[in-house]
C-alpha positions in Angstrom: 14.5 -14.3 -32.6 12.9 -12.9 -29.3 14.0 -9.5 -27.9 12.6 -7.5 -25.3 10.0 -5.3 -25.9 9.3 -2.2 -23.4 5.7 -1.5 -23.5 3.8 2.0 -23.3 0.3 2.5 -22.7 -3.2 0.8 -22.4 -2.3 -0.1 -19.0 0.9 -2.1 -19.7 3.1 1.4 -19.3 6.6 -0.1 -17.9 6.1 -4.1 -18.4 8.6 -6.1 -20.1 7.5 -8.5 -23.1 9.8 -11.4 -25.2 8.3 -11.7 -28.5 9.8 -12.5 -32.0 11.7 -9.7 -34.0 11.3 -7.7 -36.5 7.4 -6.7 -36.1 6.3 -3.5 -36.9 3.1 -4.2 -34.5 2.5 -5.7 -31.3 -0.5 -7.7 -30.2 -0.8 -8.3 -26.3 -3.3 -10.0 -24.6 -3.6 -10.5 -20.8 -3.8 -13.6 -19.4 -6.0 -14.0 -16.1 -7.1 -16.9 -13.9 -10.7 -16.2 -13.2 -13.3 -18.6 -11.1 -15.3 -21.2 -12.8 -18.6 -20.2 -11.5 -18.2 -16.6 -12.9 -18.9 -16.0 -16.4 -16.2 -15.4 -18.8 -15.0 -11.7 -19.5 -14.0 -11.3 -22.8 -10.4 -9.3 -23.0 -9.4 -7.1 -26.0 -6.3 -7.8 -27.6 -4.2 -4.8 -27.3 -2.3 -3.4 -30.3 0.7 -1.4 -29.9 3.2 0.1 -32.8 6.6 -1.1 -32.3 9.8 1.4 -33.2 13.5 1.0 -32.5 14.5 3.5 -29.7 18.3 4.5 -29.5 19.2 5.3 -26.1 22.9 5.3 -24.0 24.4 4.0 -27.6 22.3 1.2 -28.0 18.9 0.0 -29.8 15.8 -1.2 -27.9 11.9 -2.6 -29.3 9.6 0.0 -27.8 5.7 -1.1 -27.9 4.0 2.4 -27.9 0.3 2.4 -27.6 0.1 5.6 -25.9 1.2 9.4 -26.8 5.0 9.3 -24.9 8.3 11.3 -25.8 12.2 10.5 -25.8 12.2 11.6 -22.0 9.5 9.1 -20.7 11.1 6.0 -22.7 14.8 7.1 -21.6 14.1 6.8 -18.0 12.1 3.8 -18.2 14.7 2.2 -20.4 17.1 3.4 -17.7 15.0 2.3 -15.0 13.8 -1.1 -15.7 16.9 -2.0 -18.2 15.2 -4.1 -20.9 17.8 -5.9 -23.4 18.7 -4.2 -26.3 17.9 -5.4 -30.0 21.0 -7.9 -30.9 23.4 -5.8 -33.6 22.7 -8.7 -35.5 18.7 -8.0 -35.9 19.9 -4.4 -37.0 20.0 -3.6 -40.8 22.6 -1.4 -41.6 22.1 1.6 -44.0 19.4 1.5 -46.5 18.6 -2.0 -47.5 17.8 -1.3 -50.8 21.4 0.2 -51.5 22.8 -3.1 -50.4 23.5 -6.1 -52.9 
C-alpha cells in the first residue's frame, strides 16, 4: 500500500513522496525534461533511510538522508501535513511474541 513519505535531505528537505509500505530504504530519483540537443546528464539515485516518526498521536514514513532531530521533522510534519501510516500497516507489539 502507498503512504506518504516526508523526505529530509540531499536537496528533497520538505517534499512529499507516495511509495509502497513497509521499506526500510528509500530510493528517489528526479525526473527532469531536458533538450534534445544537450547531452544527457546522468542523475544519481538518491538513497534515504526510512523510520516511523510519532508525532501529535499519530505515525508518519520519514525518508531521512540528512543529520535532522524530533524538532525539524515536528514542524515540517506540522507544516506541510503529510498522511500518516494507516493503523493498519502498524505492527503491534513485538512480532515475534505474536502467534
Amino acid at each position: 500500500m502507498e503512504v506518504d513519505f516526508l523526505l529530509i535531505g540531499k536537496g528533497l528537505t520538505g517534499q512529499i513522496k507516495r511509495y509502497d509500505y513497509p521499506r526500510d530504504k528509500l530510493r528517489v530519483t528526479e525526473l527532469t525534461v531536458e533538450s534534445a540537443n544537450e547531452p544527457v546528464i546522468v542523475r544519481p539515485v538518491l538513497v534515504f533511510d526510512v523510520i516511523q516518526h510519532k508525532f501529535d498521536g499519530k505515525t508518519y514514513a520519514v525518508a531521512i538522508g540528512a543529520s535532522t532531530d524530533s524538532v525539524q521533522i515536528n514542524a515540517l510534519i506540522d507544516r506541510l501535513k503529510p498522511q500518516p501510516i494507516p493503523e493498519s500497516l502498524l505492527m503491534k507489539g513485538d512480532p515475534y511474541e505474536q502467534k
